[in-house]
N, C-alpha and C positions, 0 to 999 in steps of 0.2 A: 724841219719838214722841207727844206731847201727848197723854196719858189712852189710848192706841188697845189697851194690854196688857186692857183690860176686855175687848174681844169675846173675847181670848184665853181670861179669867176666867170670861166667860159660856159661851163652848164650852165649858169642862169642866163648869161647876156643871149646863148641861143633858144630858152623857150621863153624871152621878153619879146626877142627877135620874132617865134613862132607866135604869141599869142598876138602879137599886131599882126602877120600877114593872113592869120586864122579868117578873121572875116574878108576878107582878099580870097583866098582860097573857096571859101564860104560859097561865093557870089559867085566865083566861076566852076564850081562843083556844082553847081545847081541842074546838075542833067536829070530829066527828067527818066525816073526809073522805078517800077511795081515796088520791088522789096525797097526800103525805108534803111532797115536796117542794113539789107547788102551795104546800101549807099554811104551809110558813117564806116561801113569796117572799110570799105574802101579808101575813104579820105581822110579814114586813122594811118591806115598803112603810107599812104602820100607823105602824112607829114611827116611819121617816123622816118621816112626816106628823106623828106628835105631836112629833119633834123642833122640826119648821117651826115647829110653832104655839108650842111655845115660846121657840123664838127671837122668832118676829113678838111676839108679847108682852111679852119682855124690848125688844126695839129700841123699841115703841111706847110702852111706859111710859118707859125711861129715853130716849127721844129719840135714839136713836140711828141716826147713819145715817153707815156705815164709806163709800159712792158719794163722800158729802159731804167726808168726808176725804181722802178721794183726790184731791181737788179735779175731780171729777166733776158735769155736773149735768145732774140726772135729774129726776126728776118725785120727791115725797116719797114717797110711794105703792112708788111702784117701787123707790124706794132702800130703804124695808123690807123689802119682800118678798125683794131678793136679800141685804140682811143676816139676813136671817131665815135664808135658804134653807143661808148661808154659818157662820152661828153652828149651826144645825143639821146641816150636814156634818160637825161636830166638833171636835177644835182642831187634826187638821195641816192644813188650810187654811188655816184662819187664823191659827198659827204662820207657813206659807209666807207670809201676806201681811206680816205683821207683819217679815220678813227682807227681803224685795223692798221695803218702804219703808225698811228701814231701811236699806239699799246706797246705795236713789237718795238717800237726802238725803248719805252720802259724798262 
């Protein structure tokens, strides 16, 4: 699996990362607003966006590009962004990818 268990490592370290700054966000999402529920889809979408950027951050410092491993080729650009996208969806994604390669190479 050549080094590929890091994005696993990185998906967790970033939603350790989100669940401490979650009540941080908490306390300053606290706008006052009618719908309730508008209010969590909003500060759902927030995090999912700070998650991103901590993935694209993590992928672009450590050079990371999961497309490239796949033996995929993409543009570098774009290969961040959907590791990004993908280290920010959390780690059963990418547990699930880290399974599915590990079948195919059986």
């Amino acid at each position: 699996m050549d080094n590929i268990l890091i994005f696993y490592f990185l998906a967790q370290a970033i939603e350790r990362i989100l669940e401490l700054l979650d009540s941080v966000v908490s306390i300053l999402w606290n706008i006052p607003e009618r719908d309730e529920d508008n209010k969590k889809k909003k500060k759902m979408v927030f995090m999912w966006l700070l998650a991103t950027l901590f993935g694209f951050v993590f992928c672009y410092t450590l050079k990371l590009q999961l497309m490239q491993r796949l033996n995929m080729e993409v543009h570098i650009w774009v290969d961040y962004f959907f590791t990004s996208l993908i280290l920010g969806s959390g780690t059963k994604p990418v547990h699930d990818i880290i399974s599915l390669m590990g079948r195919a190479k059986k």
